[in-house]
C-alpha positions as CSV (number, residue, x, y, z in Angstrom):
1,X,48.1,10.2,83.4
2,X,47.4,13.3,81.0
3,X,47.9,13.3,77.7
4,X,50.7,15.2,75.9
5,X,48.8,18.5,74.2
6,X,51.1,17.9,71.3
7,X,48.6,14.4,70.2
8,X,46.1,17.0,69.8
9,X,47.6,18.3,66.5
10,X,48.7,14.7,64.9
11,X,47.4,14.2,62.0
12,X,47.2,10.5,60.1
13,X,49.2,9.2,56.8
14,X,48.0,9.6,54.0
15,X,49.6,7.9,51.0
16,X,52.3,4.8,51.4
17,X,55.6,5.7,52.9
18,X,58.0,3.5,51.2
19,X,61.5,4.5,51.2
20,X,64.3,4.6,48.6
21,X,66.9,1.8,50.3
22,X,66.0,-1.5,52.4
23,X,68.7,-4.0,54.4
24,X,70.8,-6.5,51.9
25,X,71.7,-9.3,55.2
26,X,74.6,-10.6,52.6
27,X,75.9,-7.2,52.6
28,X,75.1,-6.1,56.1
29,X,74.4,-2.5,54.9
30,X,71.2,-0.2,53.6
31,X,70.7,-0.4,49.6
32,X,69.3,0.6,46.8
33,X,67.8,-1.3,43.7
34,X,68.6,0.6,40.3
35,X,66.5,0.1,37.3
36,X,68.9,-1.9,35.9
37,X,68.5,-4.7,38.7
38,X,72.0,-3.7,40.3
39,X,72.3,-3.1,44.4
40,X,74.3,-0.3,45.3
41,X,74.9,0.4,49.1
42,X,73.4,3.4,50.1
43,X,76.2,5.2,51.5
44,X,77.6,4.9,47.6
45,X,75.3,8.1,46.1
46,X,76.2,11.0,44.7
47,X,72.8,12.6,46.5
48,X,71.7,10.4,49.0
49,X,68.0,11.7,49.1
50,X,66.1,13.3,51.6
51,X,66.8,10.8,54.5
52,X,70.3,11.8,54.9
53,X,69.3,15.4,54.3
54,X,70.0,17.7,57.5
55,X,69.3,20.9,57.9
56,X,70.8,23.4,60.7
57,X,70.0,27.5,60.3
58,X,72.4,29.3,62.5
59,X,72.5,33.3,63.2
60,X,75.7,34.5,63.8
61,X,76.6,35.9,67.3
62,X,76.2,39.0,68.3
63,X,77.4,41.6,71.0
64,X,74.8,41.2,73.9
65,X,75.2,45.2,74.6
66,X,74.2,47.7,72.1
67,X,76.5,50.4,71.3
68,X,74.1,52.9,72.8
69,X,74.3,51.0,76.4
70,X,78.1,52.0,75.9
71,X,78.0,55.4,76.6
72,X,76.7,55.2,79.7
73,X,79.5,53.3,80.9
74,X,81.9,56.0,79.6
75,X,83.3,58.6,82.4
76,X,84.5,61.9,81.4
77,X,86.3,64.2,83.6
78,X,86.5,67.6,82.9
79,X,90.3,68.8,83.1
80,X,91.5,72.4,83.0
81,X,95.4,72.9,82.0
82,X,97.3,74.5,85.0
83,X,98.7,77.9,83.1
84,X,100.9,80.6,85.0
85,X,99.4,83.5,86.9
86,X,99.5,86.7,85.6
């Protein structure tokens, strides 16, 4: 079986990933110590931290024909008035 190309780029950890929360079982809910001792259940913060961060960049829509395309899809027919004969 062939490898995905994308293992070609990975690149390893440095540093220790430790996140901000961990499990309470008593609670049954994510936590946070503060640095007064006190657990708080995650959910509870003002700014949750980069975890619950999303992101999502949207461009607006747009017309999928350009103004210019629309005149060639405009018909003109040249019209002269009927006047009486002289």
């Amino acid at each position: 079986m062939m490898k995905p190309l994308i293992l070609d780029f990975c690149e390893p950890r440095v540093g220790e990933e430790k996140p901000s929360y961990f499990y309470d079982e008593s609670q049954d809910i994510n936590v946070i110590e503060l640095t007064n001792g006190k657990l708080i259940p995650f959910i509870d913060l003002d700014s949750p931290g980069p975890e619950l961060e999303t992101k999502t960049e949207v461009e607006r829509e747009q017309e999928d024909i350009s103004p210019q395309l629309f005149l060639e899809l405009v018909t003109k027919t040249k019209v002269e008035r009927e006047r009486d004969d002289e």
